[in-house]
C-alpha positions in Angstrom: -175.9 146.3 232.2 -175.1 148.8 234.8 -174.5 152.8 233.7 -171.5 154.7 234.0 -173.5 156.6 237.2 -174.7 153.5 238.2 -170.6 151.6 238.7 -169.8 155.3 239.8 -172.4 155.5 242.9 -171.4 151.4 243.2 -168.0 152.3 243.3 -168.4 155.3 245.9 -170.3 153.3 247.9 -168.1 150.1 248.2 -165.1 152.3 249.3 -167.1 154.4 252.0 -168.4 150.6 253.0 -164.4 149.4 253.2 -163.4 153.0 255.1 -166.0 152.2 257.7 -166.5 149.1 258.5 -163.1 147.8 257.2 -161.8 144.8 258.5 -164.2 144.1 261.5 -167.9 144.8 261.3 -168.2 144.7 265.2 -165.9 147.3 266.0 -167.5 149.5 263.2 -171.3 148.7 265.4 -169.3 149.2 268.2 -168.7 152.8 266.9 -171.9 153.1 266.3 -173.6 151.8 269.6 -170.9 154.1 271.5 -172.1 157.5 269.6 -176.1 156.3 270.5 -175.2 155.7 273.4 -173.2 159.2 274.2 -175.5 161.1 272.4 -179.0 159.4 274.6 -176.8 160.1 277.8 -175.6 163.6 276.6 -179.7 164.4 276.5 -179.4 164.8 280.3 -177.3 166.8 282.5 -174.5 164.7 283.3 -171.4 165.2 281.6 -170.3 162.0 279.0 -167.4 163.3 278.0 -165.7 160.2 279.2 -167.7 157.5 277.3 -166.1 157.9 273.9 -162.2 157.2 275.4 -163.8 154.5 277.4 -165.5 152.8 274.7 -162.1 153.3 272.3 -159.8 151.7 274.9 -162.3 148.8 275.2 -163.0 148.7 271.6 -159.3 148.7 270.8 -158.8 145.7 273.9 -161.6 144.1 272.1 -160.2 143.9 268.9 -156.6 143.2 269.8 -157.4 140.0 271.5 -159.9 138.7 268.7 -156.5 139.3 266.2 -154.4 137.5 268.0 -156.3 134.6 268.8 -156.7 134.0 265.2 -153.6 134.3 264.2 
């Protein structure tokens, strides 16, 4: 039987696993890949500044198409 700290931490867990991944597991690695990736290329001197809208707009296409093919 699971403690009352036990369900708690289960229960924290579970919603920060729903507020970040949410509905589609690819856009929350797509997140992910985009903030490795900006903060590799932010370890030289060019300025990245524009990878983060990039990667929104594309995530955002991305994800937009998916959802209406399936419905």
């Amino acid at each position: 039987m699971i403690s009352a700290v036990g369900a708690r931490l289960r229960a924290f867990l579970a919603f920060w696993y729903d507020f970040v991944v949410g509905d589609d597991w690819r856009v929350a690695l797509g997140v992910v890949a985009t903030l490795a990736v900006t903060y590799a290329a932010s370890r030289s001197s060019t300025a990245v500044w524009w990878i983060a809208p990039v990667a929104v707009v594309v995530l955002l296409g991305w994800s937009l198409v998916r959802a209406t093919r399936r419905s």
